[in-house]
N, CA, C and O atoms as CSV, one atom per row, in Angstrom:
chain,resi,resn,atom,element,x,y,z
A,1,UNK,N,N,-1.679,-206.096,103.274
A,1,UNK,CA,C,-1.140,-204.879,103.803
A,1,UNK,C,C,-2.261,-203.837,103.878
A,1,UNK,O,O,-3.228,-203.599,103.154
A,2,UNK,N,N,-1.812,-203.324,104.956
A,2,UNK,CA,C,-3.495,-202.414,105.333
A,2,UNK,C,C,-2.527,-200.562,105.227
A,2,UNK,O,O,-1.679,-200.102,105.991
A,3,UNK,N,N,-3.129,-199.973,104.010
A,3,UNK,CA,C,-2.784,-199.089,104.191
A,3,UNK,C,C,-3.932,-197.879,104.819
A,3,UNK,O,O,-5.151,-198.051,104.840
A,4,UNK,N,N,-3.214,-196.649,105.307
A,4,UNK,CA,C,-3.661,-195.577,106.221
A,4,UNK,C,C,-3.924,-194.355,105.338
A,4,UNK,O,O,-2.809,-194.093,104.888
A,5,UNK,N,N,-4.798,-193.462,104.843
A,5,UNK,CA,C,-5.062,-192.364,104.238
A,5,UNK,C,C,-5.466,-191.385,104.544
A,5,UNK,O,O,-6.597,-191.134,104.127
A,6,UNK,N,N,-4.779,-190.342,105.408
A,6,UNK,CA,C,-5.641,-189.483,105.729
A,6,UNK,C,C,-6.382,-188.477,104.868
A,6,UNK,O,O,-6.047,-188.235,103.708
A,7,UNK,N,N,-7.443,-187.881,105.512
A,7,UNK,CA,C,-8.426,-187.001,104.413
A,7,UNK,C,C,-7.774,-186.451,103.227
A,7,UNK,O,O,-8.168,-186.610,102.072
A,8,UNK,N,N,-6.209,-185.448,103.793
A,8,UNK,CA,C,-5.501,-185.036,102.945
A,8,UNK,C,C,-5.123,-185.473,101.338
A,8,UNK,O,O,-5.026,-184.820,100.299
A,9,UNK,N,N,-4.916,-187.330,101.771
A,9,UNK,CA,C,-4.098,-187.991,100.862
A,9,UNK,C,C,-5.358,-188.285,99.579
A,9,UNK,O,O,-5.197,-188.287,98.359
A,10,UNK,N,N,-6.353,-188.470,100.211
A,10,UNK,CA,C,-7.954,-188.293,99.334
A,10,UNK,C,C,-8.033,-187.357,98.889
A,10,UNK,O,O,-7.773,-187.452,97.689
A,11,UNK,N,N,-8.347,-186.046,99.281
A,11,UNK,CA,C,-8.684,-185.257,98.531
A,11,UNK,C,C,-7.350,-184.765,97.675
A,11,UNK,O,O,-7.460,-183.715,97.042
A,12,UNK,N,N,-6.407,-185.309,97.643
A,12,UNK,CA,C,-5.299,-184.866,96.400
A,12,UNK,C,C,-5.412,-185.716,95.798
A,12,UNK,O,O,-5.182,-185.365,94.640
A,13,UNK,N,N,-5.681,-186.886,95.849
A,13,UNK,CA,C,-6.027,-187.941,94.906
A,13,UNK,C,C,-6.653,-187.486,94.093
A,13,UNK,O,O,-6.281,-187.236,92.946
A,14,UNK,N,N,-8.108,-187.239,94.740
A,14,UNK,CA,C,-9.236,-186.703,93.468
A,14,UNK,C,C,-8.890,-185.443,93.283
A,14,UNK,O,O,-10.018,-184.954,93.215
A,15,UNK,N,N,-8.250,-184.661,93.166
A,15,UNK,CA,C,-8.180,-183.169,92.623
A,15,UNK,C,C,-7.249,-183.668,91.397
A,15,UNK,O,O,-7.571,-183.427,90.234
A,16,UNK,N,N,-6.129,-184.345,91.716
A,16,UNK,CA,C,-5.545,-184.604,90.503
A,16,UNK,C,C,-5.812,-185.309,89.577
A,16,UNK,O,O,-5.292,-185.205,88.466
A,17,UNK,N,N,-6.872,-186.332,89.975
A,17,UNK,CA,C,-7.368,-187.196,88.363
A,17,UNK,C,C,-8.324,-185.934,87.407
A,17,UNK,O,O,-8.882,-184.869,87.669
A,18,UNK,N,N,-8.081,-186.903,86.036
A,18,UNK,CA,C,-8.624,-186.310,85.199
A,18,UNK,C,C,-9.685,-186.584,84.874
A,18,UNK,O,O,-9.821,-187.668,84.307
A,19,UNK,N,N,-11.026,-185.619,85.119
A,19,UNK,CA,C,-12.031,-186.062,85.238
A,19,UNK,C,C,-12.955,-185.293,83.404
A,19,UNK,O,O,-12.939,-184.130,82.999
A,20,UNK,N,N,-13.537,-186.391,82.833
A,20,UNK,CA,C,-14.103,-186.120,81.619
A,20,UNK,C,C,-15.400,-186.291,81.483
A,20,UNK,O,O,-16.060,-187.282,81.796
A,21,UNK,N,N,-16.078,-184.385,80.567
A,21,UNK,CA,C,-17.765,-184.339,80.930
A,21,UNK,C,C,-18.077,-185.988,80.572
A,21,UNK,O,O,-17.328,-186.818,80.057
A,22,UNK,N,N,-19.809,-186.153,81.165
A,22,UNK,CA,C,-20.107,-187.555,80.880
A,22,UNK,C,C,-20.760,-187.254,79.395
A,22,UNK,O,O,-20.845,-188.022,78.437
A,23,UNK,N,N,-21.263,-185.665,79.539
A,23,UNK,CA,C,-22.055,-185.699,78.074
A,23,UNK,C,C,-21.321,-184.276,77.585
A,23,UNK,O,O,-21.472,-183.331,78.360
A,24,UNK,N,N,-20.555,-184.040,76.397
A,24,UNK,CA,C,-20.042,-183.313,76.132
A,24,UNK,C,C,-20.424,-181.996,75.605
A,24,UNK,O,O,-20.034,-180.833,75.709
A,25,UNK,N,N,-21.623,-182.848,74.814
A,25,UNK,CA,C,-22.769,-181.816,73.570
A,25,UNK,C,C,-23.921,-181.086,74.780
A,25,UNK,O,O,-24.956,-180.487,74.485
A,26,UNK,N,N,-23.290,-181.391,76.451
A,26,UNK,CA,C,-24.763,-181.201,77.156
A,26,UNK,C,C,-24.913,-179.521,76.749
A,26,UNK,O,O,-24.032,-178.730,76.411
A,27,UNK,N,N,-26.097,-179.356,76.888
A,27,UNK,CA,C,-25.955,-177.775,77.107
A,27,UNK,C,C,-25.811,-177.328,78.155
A,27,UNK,O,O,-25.895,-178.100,79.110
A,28,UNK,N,N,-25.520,-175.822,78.404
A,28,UNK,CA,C,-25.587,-174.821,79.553
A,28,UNK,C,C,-26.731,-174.024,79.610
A,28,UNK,O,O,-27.434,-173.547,78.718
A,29,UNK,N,N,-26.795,-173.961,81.040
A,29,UNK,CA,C,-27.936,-173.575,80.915
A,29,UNK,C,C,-27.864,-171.952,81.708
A,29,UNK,O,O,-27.513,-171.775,82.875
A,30,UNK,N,N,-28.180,-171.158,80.994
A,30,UNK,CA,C,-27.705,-169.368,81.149
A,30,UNK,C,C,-29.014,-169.566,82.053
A,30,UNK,O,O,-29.993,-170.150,81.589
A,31,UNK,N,N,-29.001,-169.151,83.125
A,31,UNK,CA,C,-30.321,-168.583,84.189
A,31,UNK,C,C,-29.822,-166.607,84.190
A,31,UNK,O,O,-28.797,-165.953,84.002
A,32,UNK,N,N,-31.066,-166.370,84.475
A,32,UNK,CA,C,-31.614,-165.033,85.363
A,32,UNK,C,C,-31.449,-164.221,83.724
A,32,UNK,O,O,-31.459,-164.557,82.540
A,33,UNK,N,N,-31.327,-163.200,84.391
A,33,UNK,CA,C,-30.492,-161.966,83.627
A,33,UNK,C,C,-29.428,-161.457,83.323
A,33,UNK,O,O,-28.611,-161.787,84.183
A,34,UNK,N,N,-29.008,-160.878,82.631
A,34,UNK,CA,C,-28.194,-160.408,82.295
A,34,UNK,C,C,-26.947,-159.893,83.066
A,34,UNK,O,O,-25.755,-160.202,83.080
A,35,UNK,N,N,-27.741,-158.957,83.717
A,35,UNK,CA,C,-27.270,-158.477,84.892
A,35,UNK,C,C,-26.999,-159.185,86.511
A,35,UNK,O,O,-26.703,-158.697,87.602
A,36,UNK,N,N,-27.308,-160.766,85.952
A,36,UNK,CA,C,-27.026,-161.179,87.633
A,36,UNK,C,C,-25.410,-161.474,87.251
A,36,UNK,O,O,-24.667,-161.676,88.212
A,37,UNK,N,N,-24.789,-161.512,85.807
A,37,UNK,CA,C,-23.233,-161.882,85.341
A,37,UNK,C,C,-22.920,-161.253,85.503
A,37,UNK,O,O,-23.675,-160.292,85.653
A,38,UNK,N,N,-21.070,-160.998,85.705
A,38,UNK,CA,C,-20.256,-160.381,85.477
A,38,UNK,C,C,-20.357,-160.078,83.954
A,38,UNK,O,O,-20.879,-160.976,83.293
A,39,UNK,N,N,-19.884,-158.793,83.176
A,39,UNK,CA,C,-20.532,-158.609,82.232
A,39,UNK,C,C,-19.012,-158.027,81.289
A,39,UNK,O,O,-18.250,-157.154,81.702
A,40,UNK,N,N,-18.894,-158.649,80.199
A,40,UNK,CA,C,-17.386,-157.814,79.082
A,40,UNK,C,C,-18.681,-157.442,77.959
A,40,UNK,O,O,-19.815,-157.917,77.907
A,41,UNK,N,N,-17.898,-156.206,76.943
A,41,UNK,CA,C,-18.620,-156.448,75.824
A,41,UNK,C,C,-17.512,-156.363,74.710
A,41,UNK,O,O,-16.476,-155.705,74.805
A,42,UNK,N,N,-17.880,-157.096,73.690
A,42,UNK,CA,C,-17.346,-157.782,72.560
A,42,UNK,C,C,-17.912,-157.300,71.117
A,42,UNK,O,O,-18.967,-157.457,70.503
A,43,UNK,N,N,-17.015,-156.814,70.947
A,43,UNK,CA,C,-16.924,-155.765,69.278
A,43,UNK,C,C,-16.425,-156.782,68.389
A,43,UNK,O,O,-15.319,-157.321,68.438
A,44,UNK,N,N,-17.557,-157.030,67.396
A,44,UNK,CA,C,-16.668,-158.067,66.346
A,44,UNK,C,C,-15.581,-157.210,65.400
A,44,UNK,O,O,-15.543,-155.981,65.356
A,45,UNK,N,N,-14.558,-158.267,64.529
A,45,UNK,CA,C,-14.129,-157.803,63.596
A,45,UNK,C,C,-14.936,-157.339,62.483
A,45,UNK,O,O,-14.858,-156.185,62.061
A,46,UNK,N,N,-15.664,-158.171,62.031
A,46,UNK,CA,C,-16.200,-158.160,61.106
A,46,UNK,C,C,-17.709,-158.578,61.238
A,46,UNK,O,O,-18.235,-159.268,62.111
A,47,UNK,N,N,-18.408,-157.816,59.848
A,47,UNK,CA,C,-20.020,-158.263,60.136
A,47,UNK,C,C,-20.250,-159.715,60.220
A,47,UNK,O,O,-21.020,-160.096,61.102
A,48,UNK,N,N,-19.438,-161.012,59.065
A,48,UNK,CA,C,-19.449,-161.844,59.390
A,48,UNK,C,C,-19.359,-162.534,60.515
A,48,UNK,O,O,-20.093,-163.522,60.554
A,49,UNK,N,N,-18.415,-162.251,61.838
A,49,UNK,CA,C,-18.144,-162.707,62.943
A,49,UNK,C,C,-19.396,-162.286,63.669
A,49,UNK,O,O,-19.723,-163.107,64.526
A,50,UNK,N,N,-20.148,-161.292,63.574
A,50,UNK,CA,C,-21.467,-160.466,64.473
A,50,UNK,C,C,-22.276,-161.493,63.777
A,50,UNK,O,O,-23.001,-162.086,64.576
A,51,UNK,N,N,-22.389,-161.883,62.610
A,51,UNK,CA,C,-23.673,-162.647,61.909
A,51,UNK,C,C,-23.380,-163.831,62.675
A,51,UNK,O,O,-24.320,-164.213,63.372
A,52,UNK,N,N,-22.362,-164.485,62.726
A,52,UNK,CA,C,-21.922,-165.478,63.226
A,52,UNK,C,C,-22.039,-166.079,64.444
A,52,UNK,O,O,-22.153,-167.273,64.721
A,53,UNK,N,N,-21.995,-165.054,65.181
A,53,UNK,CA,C,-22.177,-165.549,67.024
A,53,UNK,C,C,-23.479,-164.538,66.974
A,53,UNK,O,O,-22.996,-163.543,67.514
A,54,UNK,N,N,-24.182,-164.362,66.806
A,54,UNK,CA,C,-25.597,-164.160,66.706
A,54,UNK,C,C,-25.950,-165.918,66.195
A,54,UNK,O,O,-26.273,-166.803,66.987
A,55,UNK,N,N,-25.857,-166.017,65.349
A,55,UNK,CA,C,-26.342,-167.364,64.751
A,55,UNK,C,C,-26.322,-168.558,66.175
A,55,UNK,O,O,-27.242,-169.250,66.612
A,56,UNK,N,N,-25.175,-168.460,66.538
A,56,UNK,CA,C,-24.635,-169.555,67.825
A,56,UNK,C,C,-25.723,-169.081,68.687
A,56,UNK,O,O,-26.749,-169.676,69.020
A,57,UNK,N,N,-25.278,-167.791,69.017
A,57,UNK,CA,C,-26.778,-167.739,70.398
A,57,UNK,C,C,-27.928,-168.522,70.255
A,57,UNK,O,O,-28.466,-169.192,71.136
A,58,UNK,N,N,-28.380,-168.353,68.713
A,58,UNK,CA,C,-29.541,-169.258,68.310
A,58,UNK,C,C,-29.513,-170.323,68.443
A,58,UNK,O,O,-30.351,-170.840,69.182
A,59,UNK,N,N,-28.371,-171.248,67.673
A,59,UNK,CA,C,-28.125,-172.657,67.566
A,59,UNK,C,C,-26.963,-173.237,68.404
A,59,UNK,O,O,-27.134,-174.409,68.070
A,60,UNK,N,N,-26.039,-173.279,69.141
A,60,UNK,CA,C,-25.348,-173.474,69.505
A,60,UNK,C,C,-25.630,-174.560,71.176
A,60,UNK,O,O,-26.290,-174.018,72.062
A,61,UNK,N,N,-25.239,-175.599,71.356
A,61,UNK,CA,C,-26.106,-176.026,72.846
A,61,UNK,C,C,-24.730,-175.182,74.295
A,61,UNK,O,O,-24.918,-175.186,75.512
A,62,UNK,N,N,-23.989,-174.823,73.852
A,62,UNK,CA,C,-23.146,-173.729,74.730
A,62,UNK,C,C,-23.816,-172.407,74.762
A,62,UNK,O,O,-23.899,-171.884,75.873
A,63,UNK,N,N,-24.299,-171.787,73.771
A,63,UNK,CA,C,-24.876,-170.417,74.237
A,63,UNK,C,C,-26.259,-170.199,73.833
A,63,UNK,O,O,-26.548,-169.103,73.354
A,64,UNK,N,N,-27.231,-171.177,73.975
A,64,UNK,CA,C,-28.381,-170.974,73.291
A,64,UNK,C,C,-28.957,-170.671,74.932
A,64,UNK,O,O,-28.934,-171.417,75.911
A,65,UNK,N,N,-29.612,-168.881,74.740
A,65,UNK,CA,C,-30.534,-168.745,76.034
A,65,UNK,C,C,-29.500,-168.017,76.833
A,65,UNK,O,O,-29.591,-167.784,78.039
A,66,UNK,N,N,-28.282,-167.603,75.870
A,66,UNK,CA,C,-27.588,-166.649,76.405
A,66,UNK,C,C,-28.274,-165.539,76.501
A,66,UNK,O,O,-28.935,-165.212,75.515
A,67,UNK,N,N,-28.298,-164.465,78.003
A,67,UNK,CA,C,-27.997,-162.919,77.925
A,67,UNK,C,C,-27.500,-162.398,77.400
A,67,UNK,O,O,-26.343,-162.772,77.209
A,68,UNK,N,N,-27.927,-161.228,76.800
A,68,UNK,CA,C,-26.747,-160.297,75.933
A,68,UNK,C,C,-28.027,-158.944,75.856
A,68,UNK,O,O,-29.235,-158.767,76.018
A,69,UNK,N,N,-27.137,-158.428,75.598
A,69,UNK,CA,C,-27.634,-157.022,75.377
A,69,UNK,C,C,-27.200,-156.446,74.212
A,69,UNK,O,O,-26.040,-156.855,74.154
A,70,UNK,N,N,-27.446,-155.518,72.904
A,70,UNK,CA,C,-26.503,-155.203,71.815
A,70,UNK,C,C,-26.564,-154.172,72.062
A,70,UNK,O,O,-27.643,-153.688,72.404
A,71,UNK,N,N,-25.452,-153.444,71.988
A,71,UNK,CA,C,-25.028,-152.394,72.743
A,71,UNK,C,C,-25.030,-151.385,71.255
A,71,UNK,O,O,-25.696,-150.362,71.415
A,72,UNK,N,N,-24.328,-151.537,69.713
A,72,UNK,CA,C,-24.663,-151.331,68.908
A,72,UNK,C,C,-24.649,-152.119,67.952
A,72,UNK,O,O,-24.735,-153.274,68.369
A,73,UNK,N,N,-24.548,-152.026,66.316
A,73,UNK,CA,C,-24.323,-152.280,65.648
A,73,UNK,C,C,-23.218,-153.653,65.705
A,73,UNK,O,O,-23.624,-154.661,65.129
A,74,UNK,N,N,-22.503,-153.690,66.055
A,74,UNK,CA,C,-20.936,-154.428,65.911
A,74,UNK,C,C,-20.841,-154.736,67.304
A,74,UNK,O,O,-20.440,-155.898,67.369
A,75,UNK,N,N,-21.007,-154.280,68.420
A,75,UNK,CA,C,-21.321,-154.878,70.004
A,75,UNK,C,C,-22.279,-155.664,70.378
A,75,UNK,O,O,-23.401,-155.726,69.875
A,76,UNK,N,N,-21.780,-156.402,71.437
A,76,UNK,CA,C,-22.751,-157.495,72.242
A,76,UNK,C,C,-22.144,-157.205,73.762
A,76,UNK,O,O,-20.929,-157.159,73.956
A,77,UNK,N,N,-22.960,-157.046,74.641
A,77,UNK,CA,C,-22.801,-157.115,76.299
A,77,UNK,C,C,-22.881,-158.284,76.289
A,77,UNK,O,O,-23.597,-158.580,75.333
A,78,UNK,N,N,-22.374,-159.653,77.099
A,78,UNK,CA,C,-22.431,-160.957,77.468
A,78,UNK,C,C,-21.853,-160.944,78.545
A,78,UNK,O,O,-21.018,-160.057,78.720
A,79,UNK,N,N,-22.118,-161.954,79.649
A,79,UNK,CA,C,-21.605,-162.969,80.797
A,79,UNK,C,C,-20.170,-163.062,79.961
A,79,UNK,O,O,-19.848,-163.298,78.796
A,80,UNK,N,N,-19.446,-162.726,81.277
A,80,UNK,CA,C,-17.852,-162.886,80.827
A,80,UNK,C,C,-17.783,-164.039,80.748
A,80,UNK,O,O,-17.466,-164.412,79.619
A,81,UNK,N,N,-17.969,-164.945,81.582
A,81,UNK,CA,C,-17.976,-166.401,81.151
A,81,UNK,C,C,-18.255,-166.801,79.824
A,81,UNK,O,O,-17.865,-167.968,79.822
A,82,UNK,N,N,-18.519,-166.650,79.137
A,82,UNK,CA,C,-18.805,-166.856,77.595
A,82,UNK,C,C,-18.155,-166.272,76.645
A,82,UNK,O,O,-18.312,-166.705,75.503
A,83,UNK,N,N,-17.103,-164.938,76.923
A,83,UNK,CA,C,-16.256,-164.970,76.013
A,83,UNK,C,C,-15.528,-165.907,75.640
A,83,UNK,O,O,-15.557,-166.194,74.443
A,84,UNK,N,N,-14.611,-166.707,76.596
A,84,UNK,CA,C,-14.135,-167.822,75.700
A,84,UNK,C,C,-14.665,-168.753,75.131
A,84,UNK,O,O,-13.847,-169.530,74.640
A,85,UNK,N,N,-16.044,-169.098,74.935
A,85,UNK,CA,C,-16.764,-169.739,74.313
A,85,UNK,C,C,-17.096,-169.318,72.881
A,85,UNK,O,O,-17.459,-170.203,72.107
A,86,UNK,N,N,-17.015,-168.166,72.487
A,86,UNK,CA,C,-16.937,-167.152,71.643
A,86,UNK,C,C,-16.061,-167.178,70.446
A,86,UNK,O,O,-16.289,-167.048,69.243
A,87,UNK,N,N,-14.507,-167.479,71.456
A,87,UNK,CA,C,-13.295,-167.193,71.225
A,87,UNK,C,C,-12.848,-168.883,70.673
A,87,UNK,O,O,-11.899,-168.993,69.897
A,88,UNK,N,N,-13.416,-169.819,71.024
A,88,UNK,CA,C,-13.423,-171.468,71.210
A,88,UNK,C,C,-13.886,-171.224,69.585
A,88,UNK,O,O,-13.099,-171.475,68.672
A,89,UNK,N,N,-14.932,-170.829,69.399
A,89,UNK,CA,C,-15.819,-170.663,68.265
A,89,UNK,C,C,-15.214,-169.994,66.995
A,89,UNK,O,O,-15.877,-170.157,65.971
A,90,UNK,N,N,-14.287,-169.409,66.910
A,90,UNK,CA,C,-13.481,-168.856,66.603
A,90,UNK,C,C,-13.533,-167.770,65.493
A,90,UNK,O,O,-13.113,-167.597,64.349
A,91,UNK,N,N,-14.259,-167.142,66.418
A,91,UNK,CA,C,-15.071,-165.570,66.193
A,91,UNK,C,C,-14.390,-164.473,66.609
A,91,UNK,O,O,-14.331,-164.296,67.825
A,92,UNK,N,N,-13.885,-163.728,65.921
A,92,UNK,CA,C,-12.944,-162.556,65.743
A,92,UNK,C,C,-13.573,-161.147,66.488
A,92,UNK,O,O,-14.402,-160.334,66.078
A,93,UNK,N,N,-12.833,-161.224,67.715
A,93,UNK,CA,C,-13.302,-159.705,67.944
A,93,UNK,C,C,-12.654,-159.146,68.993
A,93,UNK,O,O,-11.698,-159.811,69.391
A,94,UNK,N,N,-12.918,-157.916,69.690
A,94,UNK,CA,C,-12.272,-157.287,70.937
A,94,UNK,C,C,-12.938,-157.572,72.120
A,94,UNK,O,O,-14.115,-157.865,71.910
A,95,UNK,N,N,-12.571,-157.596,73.434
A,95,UNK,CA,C,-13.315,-157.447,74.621
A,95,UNK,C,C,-12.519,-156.015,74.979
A,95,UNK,O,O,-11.431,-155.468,74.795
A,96,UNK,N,N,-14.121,-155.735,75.767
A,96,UNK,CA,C,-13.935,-154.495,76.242
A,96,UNK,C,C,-14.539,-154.649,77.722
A,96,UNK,O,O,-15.102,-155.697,78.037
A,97,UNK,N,N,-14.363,-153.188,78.954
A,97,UNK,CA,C,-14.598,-153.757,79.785
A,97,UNK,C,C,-16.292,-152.838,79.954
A,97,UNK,O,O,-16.799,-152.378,78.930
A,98,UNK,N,N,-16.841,-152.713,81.008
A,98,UNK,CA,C,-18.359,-152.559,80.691
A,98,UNK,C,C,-18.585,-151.578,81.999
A,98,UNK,O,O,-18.822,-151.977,83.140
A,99,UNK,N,N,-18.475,-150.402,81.638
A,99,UNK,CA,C,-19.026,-149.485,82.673
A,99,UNK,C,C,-19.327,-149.258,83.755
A,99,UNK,O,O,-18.816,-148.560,84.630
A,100,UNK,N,N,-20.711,-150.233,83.684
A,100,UNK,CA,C,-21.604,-150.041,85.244
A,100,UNK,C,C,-22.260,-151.016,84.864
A,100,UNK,O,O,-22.998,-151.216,83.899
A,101,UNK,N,N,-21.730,-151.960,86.210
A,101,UNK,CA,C,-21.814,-153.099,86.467
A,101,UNK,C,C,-23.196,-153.260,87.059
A,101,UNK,O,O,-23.089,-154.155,87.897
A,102,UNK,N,N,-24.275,-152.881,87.031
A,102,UNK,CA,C,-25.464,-152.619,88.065
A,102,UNK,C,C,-26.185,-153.638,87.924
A,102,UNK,O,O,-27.213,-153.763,88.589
């Protein structure tokens, strides 16, 4: 039996399988600056949580070579994309939204 597929029936095929990284631990790799991201900034709870995702920026293969900016004490500017990576990590804090986007 010869079946018929049009493009349609393909590309819903593959949109709906479940597709799994090949390397999980790969890293990401943060390019440019700071400023080429969309940008939140993130107030920890606590000094521990600031010691904490400071540490990850360092060691972490998800945010090592992250942008950030410290805005003060208890703040970090980051690529919005990486708050939930943050939040995955399970590091206590607020997002806020970020001024001037420039």
């Amino acid at each position: 039996m010869i079946m018929h597929l049009d493009k349609h029936d393909i590309v819903s095929k593959i949109t709906t399988s479940t597709f799994l990284p090949l390397n999980p631990m790969k890293k990401i790799v943060w390019t440019g600056r700071l400023g080429n991201y969309s940008r939140k900034a993130i107030r920890f709870s606590t000094r521990r949580d600031r010691e904490k995702a400071l540490h990850l920026v360092w060691h972490d293969p998800e945010l090592v070579g992250l942008p950030r900016d410290h805005a003060d004490g208890d703040t970090l500017v980051v690529p919005s994309q990486s708050v939930p990576l943050f939040r995955k990590k399970g590091i206590k804090f607020r997002v806020y939204k970020v001024k001037n986007q420039r």
